[in-house]
N, C-alpha and C positions, 0 to 999 in steps of 0.2 A: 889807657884808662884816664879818665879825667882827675882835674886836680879834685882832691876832696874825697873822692871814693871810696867807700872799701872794696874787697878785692873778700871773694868769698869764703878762700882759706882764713880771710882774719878772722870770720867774726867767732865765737864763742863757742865750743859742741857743749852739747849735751848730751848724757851719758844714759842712753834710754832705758839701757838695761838695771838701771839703778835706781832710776825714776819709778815713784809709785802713786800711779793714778788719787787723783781725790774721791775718796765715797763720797758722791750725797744721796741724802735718803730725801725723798720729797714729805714736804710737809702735808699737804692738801691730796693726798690721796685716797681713793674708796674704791669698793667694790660697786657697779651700778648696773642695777637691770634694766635691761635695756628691749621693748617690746617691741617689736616686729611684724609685719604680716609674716612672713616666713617663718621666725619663729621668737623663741624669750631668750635673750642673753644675758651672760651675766660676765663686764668686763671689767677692767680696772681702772679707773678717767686717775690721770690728775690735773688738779686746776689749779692755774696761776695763781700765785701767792704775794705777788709783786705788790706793792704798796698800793700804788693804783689800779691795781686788776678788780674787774668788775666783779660782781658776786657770783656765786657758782653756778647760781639759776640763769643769770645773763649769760655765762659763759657757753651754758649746754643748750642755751636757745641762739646761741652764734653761732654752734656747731649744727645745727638743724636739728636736737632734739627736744622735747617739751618735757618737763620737769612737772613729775607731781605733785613735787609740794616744791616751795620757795626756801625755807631753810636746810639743810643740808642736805639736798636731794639724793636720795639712793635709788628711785626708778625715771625711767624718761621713758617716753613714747617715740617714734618717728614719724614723722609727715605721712607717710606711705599707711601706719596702721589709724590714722587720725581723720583718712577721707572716707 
């Protein structure tokens, strides 16, 4: 083993069995219908909430869907129902 190493028994356990995952609850999430040729859906998006993250409507038009309205969209179209 080289000078300076650890050595993998050293480093630190952790005790998994006692360890209790973090909840997070997302902030930025909706129900959104989502229209289709095939058919109407209705799933759950959530969108970045990240200081920088763009707005919702940019974000659903990053994902290829088209938002009916610009402020907190709750229906999108898809490319396929919009030719």
């Amino acid at each position: 083993m080289e000078e300076g190493a650890i050595a993998l028994w050293d480093l630190p356990r952790i005790n998994t069995a006692q360890a209790t995952p973090a909840v997070h609850q997302p902030i930025n999430s909706c129900m959104v219908v989502i229209v289709d040729v095939t058919a109407v859906h209705e799933l759950p998006f959530i969108f970045c909430s990240c200081q920088n993250a763009a707005t919702e409507d940019i974000q659903l038009l990053d994902m290829g869907f088209y938002p009916a309205s610009a402020k907190r969209p709750s229906t999108v179209f898809t490319e396929a129902v919009l030719d």
